[in-house]
VEXDRENSE-517876 format. One record per residue (C-alpha): residue number from 1; y, x, z. Coordinates in Angstrom, 1 decimal. Last residue first. Layout:
# VEXDRENSE-517876
(site NUM,(Y,X,Z));
...
***
This chain:
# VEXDRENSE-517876
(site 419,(-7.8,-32.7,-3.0));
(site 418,(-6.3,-29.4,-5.0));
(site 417,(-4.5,-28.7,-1.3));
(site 416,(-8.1,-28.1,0.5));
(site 415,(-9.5,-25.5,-2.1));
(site 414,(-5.9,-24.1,-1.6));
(site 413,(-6.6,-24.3,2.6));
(site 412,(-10.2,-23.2,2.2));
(site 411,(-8.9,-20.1,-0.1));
(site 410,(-6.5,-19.3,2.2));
(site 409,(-8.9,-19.7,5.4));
(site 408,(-11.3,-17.2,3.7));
(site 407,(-8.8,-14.4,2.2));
(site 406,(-11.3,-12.2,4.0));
(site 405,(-13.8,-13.6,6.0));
(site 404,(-16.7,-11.2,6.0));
(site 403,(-15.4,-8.0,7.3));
(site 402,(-17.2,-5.2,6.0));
(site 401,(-19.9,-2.3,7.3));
(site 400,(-21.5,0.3,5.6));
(site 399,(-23.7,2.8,8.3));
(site 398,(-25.4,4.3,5.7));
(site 397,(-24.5,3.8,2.3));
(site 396,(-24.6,0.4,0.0));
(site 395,(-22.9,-1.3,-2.5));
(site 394,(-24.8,-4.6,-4.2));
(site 393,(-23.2,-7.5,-1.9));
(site 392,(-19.7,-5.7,-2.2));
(site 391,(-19.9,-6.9,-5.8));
(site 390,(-20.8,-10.2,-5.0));
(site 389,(-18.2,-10.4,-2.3));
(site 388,(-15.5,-9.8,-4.7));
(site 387,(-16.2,-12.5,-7.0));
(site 386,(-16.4,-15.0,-4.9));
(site 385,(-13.4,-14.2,-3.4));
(site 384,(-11.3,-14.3,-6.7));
(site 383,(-13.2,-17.2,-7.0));
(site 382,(-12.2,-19.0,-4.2));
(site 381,(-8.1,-17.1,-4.8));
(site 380,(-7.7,-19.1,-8.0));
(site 379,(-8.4,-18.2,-11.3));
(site 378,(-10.6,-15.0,-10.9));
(site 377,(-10.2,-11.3,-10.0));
(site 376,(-12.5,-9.5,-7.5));
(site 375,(-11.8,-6.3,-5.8));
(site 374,(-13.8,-4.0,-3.5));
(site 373,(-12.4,-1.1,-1.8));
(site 372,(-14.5,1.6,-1.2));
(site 371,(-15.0,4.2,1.5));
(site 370,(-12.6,3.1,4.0));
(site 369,(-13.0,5.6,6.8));
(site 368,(-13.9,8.8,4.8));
(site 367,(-15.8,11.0,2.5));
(site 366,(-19.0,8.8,1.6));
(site 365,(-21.2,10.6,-1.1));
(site 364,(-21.2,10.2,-4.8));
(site 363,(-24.2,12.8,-5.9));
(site 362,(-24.2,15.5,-8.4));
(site 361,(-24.8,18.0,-6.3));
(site 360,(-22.1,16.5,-3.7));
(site 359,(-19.3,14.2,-5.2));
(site 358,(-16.9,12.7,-3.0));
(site 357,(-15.7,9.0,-1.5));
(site 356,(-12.9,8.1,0.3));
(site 355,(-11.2,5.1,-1.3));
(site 354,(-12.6,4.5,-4.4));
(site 353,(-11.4,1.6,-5.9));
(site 352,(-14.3,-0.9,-7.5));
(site 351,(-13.3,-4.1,-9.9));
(site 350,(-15.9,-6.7,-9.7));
(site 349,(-17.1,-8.4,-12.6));
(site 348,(-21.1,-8.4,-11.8));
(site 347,(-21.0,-5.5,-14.1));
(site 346,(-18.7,-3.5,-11.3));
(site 345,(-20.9,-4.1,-8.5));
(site 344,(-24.0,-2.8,-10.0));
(site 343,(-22.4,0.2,-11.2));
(site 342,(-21.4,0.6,-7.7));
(site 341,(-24.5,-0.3,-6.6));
(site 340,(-25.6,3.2,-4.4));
(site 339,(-23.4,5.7,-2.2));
(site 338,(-25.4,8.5,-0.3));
(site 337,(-24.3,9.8,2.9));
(site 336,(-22.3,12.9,3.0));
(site 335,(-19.2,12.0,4.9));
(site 334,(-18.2,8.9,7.6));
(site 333,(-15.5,8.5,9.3));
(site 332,(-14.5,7.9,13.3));
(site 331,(-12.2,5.4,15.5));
(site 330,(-10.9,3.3,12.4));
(site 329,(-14.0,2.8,11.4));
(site 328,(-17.5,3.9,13.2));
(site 327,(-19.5,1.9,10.8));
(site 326,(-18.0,3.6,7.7));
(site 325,(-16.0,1.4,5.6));
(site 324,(-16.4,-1.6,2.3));
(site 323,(-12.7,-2.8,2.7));
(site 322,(-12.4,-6.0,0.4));
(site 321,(-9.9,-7.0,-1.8));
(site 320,(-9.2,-10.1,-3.1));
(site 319,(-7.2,-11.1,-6.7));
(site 318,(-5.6,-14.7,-8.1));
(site 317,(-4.7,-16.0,-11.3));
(site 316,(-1.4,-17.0,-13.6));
(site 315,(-0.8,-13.4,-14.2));
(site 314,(2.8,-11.6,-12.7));
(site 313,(5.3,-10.6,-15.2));
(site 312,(7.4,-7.9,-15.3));
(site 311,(11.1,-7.5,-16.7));
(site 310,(13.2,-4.2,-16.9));
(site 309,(16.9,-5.4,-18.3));
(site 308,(18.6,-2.8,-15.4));
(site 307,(16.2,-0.5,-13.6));
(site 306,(18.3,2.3,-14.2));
(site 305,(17.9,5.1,-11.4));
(site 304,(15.7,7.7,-13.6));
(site 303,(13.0,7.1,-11.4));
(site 302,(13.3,3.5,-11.5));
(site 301,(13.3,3.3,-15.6));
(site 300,(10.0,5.5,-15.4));
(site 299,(8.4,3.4,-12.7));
(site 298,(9.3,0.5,-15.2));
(site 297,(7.9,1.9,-18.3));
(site 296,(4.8,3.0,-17.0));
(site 295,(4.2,-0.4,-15.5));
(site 294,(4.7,-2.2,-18.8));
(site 293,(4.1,-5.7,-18.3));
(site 292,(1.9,-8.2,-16.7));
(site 291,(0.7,-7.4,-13.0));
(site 290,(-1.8,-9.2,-11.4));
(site 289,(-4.5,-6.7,-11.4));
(site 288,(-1.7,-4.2,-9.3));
(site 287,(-1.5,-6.8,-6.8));
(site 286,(-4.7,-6.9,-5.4));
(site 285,(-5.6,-3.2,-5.0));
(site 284,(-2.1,-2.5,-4.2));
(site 283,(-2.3,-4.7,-1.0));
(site 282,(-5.5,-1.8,0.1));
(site 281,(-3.4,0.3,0.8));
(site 280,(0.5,0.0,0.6));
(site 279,(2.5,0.9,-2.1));
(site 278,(5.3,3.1,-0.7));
(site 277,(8.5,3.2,1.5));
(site 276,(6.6,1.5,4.0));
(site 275,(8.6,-0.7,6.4));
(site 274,(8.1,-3.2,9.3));
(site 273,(8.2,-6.1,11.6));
(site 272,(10.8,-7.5,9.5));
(site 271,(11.3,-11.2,10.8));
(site 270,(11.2,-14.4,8.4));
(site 269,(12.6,-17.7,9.7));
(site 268,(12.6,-19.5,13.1));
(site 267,(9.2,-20.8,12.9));
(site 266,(7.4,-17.3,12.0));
(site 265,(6.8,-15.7,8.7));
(site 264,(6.5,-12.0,9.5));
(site 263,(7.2,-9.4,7.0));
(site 262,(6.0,-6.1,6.0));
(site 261,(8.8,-4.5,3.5));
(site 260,(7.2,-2.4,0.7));
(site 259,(9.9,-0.6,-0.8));
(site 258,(8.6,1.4,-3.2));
(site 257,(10.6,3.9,-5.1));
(site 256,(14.3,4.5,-5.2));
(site 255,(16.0,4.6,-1.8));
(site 254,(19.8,5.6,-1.8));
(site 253,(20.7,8.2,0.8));
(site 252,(24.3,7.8,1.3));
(site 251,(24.5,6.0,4.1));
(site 250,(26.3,3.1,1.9));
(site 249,(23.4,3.6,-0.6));
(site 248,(20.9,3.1,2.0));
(site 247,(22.7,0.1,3.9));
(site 246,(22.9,-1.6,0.0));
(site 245,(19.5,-0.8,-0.2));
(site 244,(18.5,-2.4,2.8));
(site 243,(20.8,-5.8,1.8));
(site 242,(19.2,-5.3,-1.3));
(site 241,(15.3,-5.6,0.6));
(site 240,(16.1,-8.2,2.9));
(site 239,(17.6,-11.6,2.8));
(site 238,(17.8,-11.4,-1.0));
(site 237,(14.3,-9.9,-1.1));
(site 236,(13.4,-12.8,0.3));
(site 235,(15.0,-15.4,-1.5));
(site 234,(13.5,-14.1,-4.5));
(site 233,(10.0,-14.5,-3.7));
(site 232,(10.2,-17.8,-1.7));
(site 231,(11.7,-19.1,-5.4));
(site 230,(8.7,-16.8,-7.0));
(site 229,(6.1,-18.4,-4.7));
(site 228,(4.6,-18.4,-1.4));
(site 227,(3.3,-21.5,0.0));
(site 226,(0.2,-20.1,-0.9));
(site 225,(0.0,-16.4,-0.8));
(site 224,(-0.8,-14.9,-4.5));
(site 223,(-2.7,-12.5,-3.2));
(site 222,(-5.1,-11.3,-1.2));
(site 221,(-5.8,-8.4,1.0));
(site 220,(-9.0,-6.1,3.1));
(site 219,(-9.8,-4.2,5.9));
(site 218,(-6.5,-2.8,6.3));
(site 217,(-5.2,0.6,7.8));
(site 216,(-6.7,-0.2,10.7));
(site 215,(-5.4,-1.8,14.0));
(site 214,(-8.4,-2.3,16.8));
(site 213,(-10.9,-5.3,17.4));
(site 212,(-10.2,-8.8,16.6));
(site 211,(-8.5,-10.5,13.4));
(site 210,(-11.4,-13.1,13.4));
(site 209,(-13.7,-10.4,11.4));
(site 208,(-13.4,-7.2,12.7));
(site 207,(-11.3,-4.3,12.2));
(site 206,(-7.7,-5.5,12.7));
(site 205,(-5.2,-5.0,9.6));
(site 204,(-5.8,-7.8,7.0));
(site 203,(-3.7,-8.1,4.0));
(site 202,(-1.6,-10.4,2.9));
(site 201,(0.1,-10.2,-0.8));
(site 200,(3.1,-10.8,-2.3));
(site 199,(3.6,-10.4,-6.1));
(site 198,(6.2,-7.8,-7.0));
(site 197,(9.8,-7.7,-6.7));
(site 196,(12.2,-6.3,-9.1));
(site 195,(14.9,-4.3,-6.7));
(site 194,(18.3,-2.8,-7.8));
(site 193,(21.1,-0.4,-6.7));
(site 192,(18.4,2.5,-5.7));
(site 191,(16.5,2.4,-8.4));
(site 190,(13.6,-0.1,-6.0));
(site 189,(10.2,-1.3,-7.0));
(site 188,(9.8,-4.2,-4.8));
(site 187,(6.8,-4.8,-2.6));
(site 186,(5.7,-7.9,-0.5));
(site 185,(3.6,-8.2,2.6));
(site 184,(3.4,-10.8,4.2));
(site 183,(2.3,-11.4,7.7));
(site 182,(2.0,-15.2,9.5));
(site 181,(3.7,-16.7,12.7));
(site 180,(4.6,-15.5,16.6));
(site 179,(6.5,-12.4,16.7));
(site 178,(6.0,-10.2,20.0));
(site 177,(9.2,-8.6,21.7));
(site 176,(9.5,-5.0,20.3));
(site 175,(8.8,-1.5,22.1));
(site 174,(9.5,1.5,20.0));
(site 173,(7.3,4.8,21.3));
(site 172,(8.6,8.2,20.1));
(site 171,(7.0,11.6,19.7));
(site 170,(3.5,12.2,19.6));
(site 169,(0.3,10.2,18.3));
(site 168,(-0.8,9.8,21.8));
(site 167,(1.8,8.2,23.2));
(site 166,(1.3,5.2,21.0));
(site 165,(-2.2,5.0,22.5));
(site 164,(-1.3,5.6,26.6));
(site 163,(1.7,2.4,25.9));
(site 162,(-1.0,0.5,24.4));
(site 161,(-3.5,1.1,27.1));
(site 160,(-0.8,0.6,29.6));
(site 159,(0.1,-3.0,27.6));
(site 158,(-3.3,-3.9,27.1));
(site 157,(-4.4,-4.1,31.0));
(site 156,(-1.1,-6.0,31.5));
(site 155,(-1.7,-8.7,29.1));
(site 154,(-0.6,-9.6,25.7));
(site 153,(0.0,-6.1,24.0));
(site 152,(-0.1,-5.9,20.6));
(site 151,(-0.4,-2.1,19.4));
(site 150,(0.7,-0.6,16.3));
(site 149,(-0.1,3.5,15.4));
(site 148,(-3.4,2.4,13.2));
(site 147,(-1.5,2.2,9.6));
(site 146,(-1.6,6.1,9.2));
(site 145,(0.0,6.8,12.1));
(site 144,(3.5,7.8,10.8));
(site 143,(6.3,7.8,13.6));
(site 142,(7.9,5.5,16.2));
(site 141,(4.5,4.7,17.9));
(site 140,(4.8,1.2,17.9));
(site 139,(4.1,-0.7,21.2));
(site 138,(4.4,-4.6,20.9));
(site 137,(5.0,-7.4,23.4));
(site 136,(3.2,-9.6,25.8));
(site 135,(3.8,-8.0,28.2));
(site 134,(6.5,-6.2,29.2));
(site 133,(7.5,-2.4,28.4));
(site 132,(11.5,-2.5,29.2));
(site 131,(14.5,-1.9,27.0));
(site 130,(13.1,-4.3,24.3));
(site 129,(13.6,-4.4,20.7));
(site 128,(13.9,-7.8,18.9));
(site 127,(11.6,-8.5,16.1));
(site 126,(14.1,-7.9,12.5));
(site 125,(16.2,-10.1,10.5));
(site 124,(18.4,-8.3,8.3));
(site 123,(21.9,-8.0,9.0));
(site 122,(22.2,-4.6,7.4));
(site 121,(23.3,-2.2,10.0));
(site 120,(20.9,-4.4,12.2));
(site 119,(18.6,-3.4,9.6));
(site 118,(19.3,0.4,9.6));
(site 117,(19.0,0.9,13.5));
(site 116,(15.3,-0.9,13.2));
(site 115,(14.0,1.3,10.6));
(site 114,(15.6,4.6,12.3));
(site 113,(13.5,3.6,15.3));
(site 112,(10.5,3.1,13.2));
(site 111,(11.1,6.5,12.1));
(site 110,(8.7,7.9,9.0));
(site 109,(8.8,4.0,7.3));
(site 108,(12.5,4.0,6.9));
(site 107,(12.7,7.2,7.0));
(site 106,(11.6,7.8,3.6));
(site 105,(15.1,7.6,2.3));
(site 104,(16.2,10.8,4.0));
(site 103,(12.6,12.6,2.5));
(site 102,(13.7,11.2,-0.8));
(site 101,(11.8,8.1,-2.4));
(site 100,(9.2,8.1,-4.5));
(site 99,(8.8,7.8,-8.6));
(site 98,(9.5,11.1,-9.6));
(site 97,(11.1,12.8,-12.9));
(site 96,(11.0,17.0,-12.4));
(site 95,(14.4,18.7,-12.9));
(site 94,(12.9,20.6,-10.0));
(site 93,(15.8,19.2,-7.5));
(site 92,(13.6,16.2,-8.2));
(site 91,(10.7,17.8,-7.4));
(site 90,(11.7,19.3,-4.4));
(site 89,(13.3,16.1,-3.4));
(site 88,(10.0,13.8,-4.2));
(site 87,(8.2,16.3,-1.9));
(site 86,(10.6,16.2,0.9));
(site 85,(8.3,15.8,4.4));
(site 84,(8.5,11.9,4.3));
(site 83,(7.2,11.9,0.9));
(site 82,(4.5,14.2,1.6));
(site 81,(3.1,11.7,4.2));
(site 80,(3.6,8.7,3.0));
(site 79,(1.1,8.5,0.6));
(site 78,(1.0,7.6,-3.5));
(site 77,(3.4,9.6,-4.9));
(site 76,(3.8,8.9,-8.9));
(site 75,(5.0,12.2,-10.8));
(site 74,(6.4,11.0,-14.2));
(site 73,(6.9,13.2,-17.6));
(site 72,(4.2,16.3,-16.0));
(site 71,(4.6,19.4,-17.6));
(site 70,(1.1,20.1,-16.4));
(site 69,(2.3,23.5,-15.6));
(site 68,(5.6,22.3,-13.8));
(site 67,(3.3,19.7,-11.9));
(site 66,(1.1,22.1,-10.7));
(site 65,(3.8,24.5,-9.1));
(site 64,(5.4,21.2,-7.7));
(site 63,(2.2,19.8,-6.0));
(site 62,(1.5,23.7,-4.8));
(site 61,(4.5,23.7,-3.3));
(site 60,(4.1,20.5,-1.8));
(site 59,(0.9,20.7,-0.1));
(site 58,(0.7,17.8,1.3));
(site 57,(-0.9,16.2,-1.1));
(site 56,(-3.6,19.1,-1.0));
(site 55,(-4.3,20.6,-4.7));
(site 54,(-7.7,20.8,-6.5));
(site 53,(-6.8,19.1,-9.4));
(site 52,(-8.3,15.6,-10.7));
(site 51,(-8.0,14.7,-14.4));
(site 50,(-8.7,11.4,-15.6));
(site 49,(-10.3,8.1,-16.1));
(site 48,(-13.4,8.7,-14.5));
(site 47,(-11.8,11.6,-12.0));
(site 46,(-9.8,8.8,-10.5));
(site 45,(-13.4,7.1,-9.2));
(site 44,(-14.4,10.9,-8.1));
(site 43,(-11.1,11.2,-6.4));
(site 42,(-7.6,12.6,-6.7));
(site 41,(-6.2,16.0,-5.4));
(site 40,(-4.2,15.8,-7.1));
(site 39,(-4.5,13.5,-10.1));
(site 38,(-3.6,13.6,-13.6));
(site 37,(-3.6,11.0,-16.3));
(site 36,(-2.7,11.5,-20.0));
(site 35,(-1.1,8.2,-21.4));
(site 34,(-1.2,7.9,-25.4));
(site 33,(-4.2,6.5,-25.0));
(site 32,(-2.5,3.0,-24.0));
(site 31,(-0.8,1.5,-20.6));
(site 30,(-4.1,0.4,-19.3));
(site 29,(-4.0,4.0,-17.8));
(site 28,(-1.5,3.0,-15.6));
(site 27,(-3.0,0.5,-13.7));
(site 26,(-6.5,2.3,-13.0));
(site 25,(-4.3,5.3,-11.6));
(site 24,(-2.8,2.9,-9.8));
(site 23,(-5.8,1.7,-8.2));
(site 22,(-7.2,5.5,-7.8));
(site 21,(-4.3,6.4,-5.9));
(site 20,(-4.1,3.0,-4.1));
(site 19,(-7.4,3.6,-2.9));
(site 18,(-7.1,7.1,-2.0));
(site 17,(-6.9,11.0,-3.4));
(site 16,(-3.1,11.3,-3.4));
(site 15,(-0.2,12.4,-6.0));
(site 14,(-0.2,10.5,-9.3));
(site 13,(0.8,13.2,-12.6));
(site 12,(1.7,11.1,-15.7));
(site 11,(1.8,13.2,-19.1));
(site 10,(3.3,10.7,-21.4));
(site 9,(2.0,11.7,-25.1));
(site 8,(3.9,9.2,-26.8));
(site 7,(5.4,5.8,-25.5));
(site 6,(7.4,3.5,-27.9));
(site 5,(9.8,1.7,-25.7));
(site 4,(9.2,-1.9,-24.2));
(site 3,(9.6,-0.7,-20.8));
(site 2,(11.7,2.8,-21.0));
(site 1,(10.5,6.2,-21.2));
***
């Protein structure tokens, strides 16, 4: 199951019930009707396209029990979780084709510690850890936190409140000197040896519009990233992602999957400020429209270690997301109220990701943080934006809230560059 090969009856199992899940998903099944889609445990937008099961993802032997009766040809793990705890080894060790790194591999985003000891390893760039808590400076709690352990800390009064809020999700707390500059975040499906970037993105982690109020998982993304192009492209994964996999392979624990590195751009070159070993949530939501080629073909060609001759193409246009989430996000959820417009929203031309959403009797009902996730397509990122927004413009539930200046000073500043 190579790109450019005849596929036939491809039975593609995608692990996870979010955004990305149902994104990819979305992706995948543009591949043709030969491609079967199944889902656990999926979601009511996934469930549209096809086959939702009623299995935990972390639940891992019930993920490998399920995939040997689906005889599944590719298993494609969305979240972190499970693939930190081993569920691409026992699937592997299975006989079982997965696209996800090993539990060993998915340190680098389950230990932020480990992260940091495996770039120096590899000379690549990295914020500087400190010995002592001092403001300003950053407290990551060294473990998964689902996006929302990472606190900046530029006064006192932040710093014990930081310090109190990485404690709190257990284990570890890595303390780094604060980077200066702007984020990027840019994937590269990985074999291993190899690494075929994707389009960067930037998304947007704090709550409220402005970049205030707490972390989140992200309220929204963009891409392309001007200033940011394939030359930019390649020279960063040069400076970072196969100098990681060549550290991973020299360990002995060779990463194939998603490496998402997330970057900072600041005046004395890029910095890694951290990893995912994943697609991230909600980037996927704007990179994934962008992508020409077989998709299939080249998660299949990673999985099987050989991503040698595999080629994909990224669209002349641009894509924004934005995070449609319950009123009380990141601190509290919402389930059981009643979501309208999403028809609505998709015939104005938006694309619509469910995110954590559920039917009840018959209804679509909220069952999450971020709800939806709200893209729009267009030539250039102003009417990518445009686009968007109209379709979040006709989705509503109780309590709905989004932040209103997504991709806005990109899409000034390209408006601004065309004169």
């Amino acid at each position: 199951m190579r790109c450019g090969d005849r596929l036939a009856a491809v039975k593609v199992f995608i692990v996870g019930s979010g955004g990305r899940e149902h994104a990819l998903a979305w992706r995948l099944a543009l591949s043709g009707p030969q491609v079967e889609l199944h889902a656990a445990p999926g979601n009511p937008g996934i469930a549209g396209i096809g086959h939702c099961h009623p299995v935990r993802a972390d639940d891992l032997e019930g993920l490998l029990d399920l995939a040997r009766q689906l005889r599944a040809d590719l298993v494609v793990v969305g979240p972190e979780a499970p693939l930190v705890a081993g569920l691409a080894d026992t699937l592997r060790h299975a006989g079982i084709p997965v696209f996800g790194p090993s539990g060993a591999a998915a340190r680098l985003e389950g230990s932020k510690s480990f992260a940091k000891d495996v770039l120096l390893a590899a000379g690549v760039p990295t914020a500087r850890a400190l010995l002592k808590p001092q403001a300003p400076c950053v407290i990551k709690a060294d473990g998964l936190a689902s996006g929302k352990g990472v606190f900046v800390c530029l006064t006192a009064d932040e710093l014990v409140a930081g310090l109190r809020g990485a404690a709190a999700y257990g284990g570890e707390v890595v303390v780094e000197e604060l980077l200066v500059g702007s984020e990027l975040s840019l994937f590269a499906l990985c074999d291993g040896t190899r690494a075929i970037p994707l389009t960067p993105a930037q998304d947007f982690k704090r709550a409220f519009d402005g970049d205030c109020g707490p972390n989140t998982g992200g309220m929204g993304a963009y891409s392309p990233v001007p200033g940011i192009g394939r030359r930019e492209v390649e020279e960063l994964v040069d400076l970072v992602h196969r100098p990681v996999l060549e550290e991973m392979a020299r360990r002995g624990t060779p990463f194939v999957g998603l490496l998402y590195a997330g970057l900072m751009l600041t005046a004395g070159g890029p910095r890694v400020i951290e990893f995912n070993a994943r697609f991230g949530d909600p980037e996927t939501q704007v990179v994934l429209p962008l992508l020409e080629g077989d998709l299939l073909g080249a998660l299949a060609a990673a999985a099987a270690g050989d991503l040698a001759g595999v080629e994909l193409g990224i669209a002349a246009a641009a894509a924004v997301t934005v995070v449609v989430a319950a009123g009380d996000y990141p601190a509290h959820g919402s389930a059981g109220s009643e979501i309208t417009g999403i028809a609505e929203a998709e015939a104005a031309g938006a694309l619509v990701f469910h995110g954590g959403t559920a039917l009840h009797a018959g209804r679509l009902v909220t069952n999450g943080g971020r709800v939806l996730n709200v893209t729009g397509v267009g030539d250039d990122l102003a009417a990518a934006r445009a686009r968007a927004y109209a379709g979040v413009g006709r989705i509503a539930f109780e309590g709905a809230r989004h932040r209103t200046d997504i991709a806005l000073a990109a899409s000034t500043k390209e408006i601004a560059a065309r004169g």
